[in-house]
C-alpha positions as CSV (number, residue, x, y, z in Angstrom):
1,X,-6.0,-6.1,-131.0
2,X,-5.6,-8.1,-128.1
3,X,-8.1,-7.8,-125.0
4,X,-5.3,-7.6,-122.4
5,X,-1.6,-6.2,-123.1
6,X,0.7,-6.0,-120.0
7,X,4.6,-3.8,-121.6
8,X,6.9,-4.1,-119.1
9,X,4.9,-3.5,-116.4
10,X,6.3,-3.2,-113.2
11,X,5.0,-2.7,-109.8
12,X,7.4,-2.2,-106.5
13,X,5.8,-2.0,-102.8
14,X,7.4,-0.4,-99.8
15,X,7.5,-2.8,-96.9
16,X,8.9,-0.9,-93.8
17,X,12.1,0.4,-95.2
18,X,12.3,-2.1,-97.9
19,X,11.3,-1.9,-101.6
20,X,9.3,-5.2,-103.0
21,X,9.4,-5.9,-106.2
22,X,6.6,-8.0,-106.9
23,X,6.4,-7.6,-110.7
24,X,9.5,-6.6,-112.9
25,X,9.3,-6.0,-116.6
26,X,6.1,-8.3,-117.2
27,X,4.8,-8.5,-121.0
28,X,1.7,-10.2,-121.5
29,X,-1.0,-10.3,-124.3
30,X,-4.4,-12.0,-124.2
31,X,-6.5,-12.2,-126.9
32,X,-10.6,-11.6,-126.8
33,X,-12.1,-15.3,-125.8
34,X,-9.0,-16.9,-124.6
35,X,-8.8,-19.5,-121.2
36,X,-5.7,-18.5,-119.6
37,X,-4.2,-20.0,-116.0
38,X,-1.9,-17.9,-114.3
39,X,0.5,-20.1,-112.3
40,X,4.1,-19.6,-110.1
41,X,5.2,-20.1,-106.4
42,X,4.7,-18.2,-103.5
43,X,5.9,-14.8,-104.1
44,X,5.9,-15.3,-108.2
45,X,3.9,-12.3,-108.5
46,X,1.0,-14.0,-109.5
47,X,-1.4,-12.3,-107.1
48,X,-0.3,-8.7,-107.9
49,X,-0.8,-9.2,-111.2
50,X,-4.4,-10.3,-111.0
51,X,-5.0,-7.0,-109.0
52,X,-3.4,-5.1,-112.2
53,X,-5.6,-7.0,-114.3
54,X,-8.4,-6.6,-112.5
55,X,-8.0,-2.7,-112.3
56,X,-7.7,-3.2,-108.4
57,X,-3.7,-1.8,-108.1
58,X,-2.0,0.3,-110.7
59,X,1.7,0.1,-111.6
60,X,4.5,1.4,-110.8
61,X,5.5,1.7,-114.4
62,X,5.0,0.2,-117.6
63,X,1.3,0.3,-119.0
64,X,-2.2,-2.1,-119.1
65,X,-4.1,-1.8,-122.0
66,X,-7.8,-3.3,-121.5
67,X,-9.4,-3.5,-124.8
68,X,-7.0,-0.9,-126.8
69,X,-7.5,1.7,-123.3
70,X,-4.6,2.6,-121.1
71,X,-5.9,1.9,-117.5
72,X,-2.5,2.9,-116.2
73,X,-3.6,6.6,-116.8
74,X,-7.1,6.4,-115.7
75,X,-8.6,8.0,-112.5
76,X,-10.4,6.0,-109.6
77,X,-13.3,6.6,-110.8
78,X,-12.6,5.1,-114.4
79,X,-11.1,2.4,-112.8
80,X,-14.2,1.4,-110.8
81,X,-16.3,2.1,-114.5
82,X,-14.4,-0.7,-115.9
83,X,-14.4,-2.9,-112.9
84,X,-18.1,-3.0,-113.0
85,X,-18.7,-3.1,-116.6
86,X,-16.2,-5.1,-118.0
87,X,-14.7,-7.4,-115.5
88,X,-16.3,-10.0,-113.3
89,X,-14.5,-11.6,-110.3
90,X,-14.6,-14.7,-108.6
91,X,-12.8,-14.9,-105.8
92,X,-11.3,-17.8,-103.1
93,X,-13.8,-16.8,-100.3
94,X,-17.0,-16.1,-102.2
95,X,-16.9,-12.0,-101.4
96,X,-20.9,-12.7,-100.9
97,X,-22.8,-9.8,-98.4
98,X,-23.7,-12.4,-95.4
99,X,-27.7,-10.6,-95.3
100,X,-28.4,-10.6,-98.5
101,X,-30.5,-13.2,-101.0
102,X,-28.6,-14.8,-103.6
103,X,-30.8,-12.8,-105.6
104,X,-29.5,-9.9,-104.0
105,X,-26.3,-11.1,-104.4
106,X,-26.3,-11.2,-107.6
107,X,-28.0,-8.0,-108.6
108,X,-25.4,-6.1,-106.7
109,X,-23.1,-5.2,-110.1
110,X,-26.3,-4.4,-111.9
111,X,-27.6,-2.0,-109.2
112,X,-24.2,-0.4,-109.8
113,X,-24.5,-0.2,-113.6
114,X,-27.8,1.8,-112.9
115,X,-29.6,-1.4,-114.0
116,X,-33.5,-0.7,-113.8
117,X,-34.8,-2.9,-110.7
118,X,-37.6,-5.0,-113.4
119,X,-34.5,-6.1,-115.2
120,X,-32.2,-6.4,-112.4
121,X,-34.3,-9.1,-111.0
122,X,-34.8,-10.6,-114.4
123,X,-31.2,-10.9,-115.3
124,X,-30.2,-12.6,-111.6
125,X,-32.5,-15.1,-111.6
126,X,-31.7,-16.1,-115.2
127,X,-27.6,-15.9,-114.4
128,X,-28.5,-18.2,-111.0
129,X,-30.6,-20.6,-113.3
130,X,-27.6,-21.1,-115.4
131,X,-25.7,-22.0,-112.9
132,X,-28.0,-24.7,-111.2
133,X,-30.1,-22.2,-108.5
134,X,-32.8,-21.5,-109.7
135,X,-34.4,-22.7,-106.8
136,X,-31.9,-21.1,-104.1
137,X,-32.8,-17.2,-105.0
138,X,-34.4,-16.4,-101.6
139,X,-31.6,-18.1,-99.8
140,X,-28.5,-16.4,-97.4
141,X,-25.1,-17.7,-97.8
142,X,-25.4,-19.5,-94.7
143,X,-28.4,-21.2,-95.8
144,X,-25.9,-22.4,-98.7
145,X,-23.2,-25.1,-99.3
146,X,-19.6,-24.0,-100.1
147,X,-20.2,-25.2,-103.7
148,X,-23.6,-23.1,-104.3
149,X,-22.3,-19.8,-102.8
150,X,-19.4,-19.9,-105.3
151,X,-21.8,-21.0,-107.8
152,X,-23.8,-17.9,-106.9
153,X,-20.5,-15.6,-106.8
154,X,-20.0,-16.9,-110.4
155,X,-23.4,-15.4,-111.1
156,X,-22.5,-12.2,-110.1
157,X,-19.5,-12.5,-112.0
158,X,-20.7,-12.7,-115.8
159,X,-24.4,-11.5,-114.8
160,X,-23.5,-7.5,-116.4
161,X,-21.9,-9.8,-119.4
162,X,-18.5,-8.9,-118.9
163,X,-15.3,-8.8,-121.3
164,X,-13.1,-10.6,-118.7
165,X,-13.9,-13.2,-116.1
166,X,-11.2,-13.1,-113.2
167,X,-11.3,-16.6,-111.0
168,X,-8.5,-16.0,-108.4
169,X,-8.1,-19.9,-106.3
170,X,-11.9,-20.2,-107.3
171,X,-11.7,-23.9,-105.7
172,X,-9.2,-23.1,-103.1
173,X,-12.2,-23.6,-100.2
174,X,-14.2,-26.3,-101.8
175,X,-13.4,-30.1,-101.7
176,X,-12.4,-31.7,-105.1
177,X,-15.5,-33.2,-106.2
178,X,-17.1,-29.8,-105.6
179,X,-14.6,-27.9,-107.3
180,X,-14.5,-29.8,-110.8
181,X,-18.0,-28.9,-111.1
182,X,-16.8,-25.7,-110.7
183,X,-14.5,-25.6,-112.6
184,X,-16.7,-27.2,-115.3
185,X,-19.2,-24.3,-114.9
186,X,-16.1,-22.3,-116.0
187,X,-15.9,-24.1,-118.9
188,X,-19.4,-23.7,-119.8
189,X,-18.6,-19.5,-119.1
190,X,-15.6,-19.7,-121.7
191,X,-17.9,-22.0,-123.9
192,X,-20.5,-18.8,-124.0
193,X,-18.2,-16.2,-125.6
194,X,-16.1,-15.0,-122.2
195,X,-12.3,-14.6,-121.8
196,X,-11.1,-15.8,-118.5
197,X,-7.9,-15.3,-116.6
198,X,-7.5,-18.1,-113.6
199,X,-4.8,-17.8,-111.0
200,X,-4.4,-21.4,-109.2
201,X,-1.5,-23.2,-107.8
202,X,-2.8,-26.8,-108.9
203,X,-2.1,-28.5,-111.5
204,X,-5.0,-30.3,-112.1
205,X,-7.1,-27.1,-111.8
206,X,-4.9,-25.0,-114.6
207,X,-5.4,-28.3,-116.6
208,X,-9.1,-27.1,-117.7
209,X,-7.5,-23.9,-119.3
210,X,-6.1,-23.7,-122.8
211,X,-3.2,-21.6,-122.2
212,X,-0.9,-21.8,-119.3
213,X,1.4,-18.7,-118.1
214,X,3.9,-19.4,-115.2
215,X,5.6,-16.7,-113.4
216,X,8.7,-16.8,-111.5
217,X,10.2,-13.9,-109.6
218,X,8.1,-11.3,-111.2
219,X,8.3,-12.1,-114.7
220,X,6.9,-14.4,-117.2
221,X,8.9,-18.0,-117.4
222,X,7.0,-20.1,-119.9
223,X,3.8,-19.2,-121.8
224,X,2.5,-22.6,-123.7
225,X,-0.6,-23.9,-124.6
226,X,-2.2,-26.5,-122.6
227,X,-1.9,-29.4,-124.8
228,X,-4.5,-31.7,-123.0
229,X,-7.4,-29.3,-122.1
230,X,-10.0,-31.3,-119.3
């Protein structure tokens, strides 16, 4: 059964008195530990379906299954359940709370989960020492580089050991040496067990996945695998 199965799934927007339709028909399946990059133009539909995948929209039509679940039928409250426990996001502009510790930072998904606080902190420093901080715990964002607050956001991400990683333009504010170590600490995340789903528009980027899916105009064009993996 795979992880991920997108049947025709569809999802139209109203803007002003016209109808968007940003996905139209989309099949998709993703199996459990798969590195998948999500590519297209402006306005391929790449972005709505991350939101889909990440339980953040629901479609107009069609369904999602998430592990063998519809999440096309489930209530907010569900949806936010799976958020927390099975996905993990990293995002473009960190999505770090400004006040908070990188400690903190991290612990936020856990606190969520109803994560015991002993543990909590246990668990975050352990998911920031694997990804190079062990030493930057009591620091702010702003006390951080670009590089170490994503570095900290990816800690957060897989720190409640998710099913699903989601990187949308994970490198998209970093400079390039910055972002293939980055992008290497992604690879060390899929190396551990993790499926992720990345949405870029570089090709160098989508080069580190295995399997690369281009949209166009709101549908799948070509799904190969990446025959040179970095």
């Amino acid at each position: 059964m795979p992880l991920i199965e997108c049947r025709d799934l569809r999802k139209n927007y109203q803007m002003g008195g016209e109808t968007v339709h940003a996905l139209k028909g989309l099949n998709l399946a993703i199996e459990k530990g798969e590195y998948v990059a999500i590519m297209g133009p402006s306005g391929s539909g790449k972005s709505t379906l991350m939101n889909m995948l990440g339980c953040l929209d629901t479609p107009s039509a069609g369904a999602y299954l998430l592990d063998g679940e519809r999440v096309d039928e489930m209530t907010d409250d569900e949806l936010a359940d799976i958020r927390n426990m099975k996905i993990g996001f990293v995002f473009q502009t960190f999505n770090l709370l400004a006040r908070a510790t990188a400690q903190a930072n991290v612990e936020l998904p856990l606190i969520y989960a109803g994560v015991p606080a002993h543990e909590r902190r246990v668990r975050a420093r352990d998911a920031l020492a694997k990804v190079g901080l062990a030493d930057r715990v009591g620091h702010r964002p702003n006390e951080m580089s670009g590089g170490e607050r994503q570095r900290v956001a990816m800690a957060r991400a897989f720190v409640t050991e998710p099913q699903l990683i989601l990187a949308d333009e994970p490198t998209g504010n970093l400079d390039t040496h910055t972002s293939w170590e980055i992008m290497d600490l992604l690879k060390d995340i899929h190396a551990r067990g993790n499926t992720i789903i990345l949405v870029t528009h570089e090709d160098d980027i989508s080069r580190y996945a295995r399997r690369i899916v281009r949209l166009r105009d709101g549908v799948v064009e070509t799904d190969a695998p990446n025959a040179d993996p970095k």
